[in-house]
Phi, psi and omega in degrees: 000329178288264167359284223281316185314322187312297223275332180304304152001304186260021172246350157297323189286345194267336198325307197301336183267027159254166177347072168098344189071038168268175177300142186273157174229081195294331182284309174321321169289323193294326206275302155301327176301300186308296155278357158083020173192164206284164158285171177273008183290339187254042147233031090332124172267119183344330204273310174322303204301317169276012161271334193290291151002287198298300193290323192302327186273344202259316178315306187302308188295310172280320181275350158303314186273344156302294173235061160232001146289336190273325177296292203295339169317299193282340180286301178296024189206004211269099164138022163241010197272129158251188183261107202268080178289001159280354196258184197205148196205126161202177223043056173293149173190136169243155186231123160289107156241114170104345210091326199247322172250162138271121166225121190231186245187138149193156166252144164248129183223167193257144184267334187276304179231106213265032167265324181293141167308134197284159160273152160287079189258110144250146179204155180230134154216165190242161208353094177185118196292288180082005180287121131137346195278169208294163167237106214241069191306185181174162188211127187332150146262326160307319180221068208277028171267326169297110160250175186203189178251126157297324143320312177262349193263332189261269197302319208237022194285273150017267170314312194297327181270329165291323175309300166324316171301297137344252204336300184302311166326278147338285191310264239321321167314303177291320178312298169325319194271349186280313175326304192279344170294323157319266176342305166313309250333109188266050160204200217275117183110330236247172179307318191284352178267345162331313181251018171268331213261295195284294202310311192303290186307340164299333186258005188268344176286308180290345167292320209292319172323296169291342183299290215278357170296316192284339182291298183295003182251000000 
């Protein structure tokens, strides 16, 4: 019994040499034992991440703030769109990036008033080409300052609202998750890899601890 208190005694003694003096995260270590490599978050550095933030976050701002006022417009306006024969709707153009998103663009202008500044339509959906279709202006009955494209306010309303949802979704997740690795730090250096590095070493102490318990027994 004496023996064995000594020896628990030198597996306490390694405690200084871990990282910074953290707390070990034993479970975390047990897991790197298992698979026989670090996670990859721990070669990432605080500066990746918070660059990662940004963009992620400056994509959320932009595409929010770009098409979620004409979606929630049109969703409050949806069975009222007529065909606005004073409007004229041209530079249409759609762009397929990837297969997958679509973003596409028309100007709308008043034919009565060809002074006034044109409206502008943009809208994005995934996997949905939208290349030839007609450009059709149109205009509330409810609101008749709202115009749209009848492609984008009608037909592709749906696409459009789920696309946002998806898109945003995605940033916001990764924005979160970089946030909360910050936060964790869940990166190269950071507290948790810190106590992943003293977990490995807590658990290289107690094997050495049993090794020499199991010589002496």
């Amino acid at each position: 019994m004496t023996q064995f208190g000594k020896r628990i005694a030198v597996g306490h003694a390694a405690s200084p040499n871990r990282p910074g003096g953290q707390q070990p995260d034993v479970g975390a270590a047990l897991a790197v034992v298992k698979t026989g490599k670090l996670p990859a978050w721990t070669t990432l550095g605080p500066i990746r991440l918070v660059i990662g933030v940004l963009i992620f976050g400056a994509g959320l701002y932009f595409t929010t703030a770009k098409y979620a006022g004409d979606i929630v417009r049109d969703i409050h306006l949806a069975g009222t769109w007529q065909v606005a024969y004073d409007l004229r709707a041209f530079d249409g153009s759609c762009t397929r990036h990837n297969f997958v998103v679509t973003l596409c663009s028309a100007t709308i202008r008043s034919n009565a008033e060809p002074n006034r500044a044109p409206v502008a339509s943009e809208f994005m959906m995934l996997f949905s080409g939208g290349g030839g279709e007609t450009l059709v202006p149109v205009r509330s009955t409810s609101d008749p300052s709202a115009v749209a494209i009848a492609y984008a306010a009608d037909t592709k309303l749906t696409n459009r609202t789920m696309s946002f949802l998806v898109v945003t979704g995605i940033l916001a997740a990764l924005l979160i998750g970089l946030v909360g690795a910050l936060a964790t730090g869940r990166y190269k250096g950071g507290a948790a890899h810190r106590a992943l590095l003293a977990g490995i070493i807590e658990l290289k102490a107690r094997a050495e601890s049993t090794q020499t318990l199991s010589r002496i027994t």
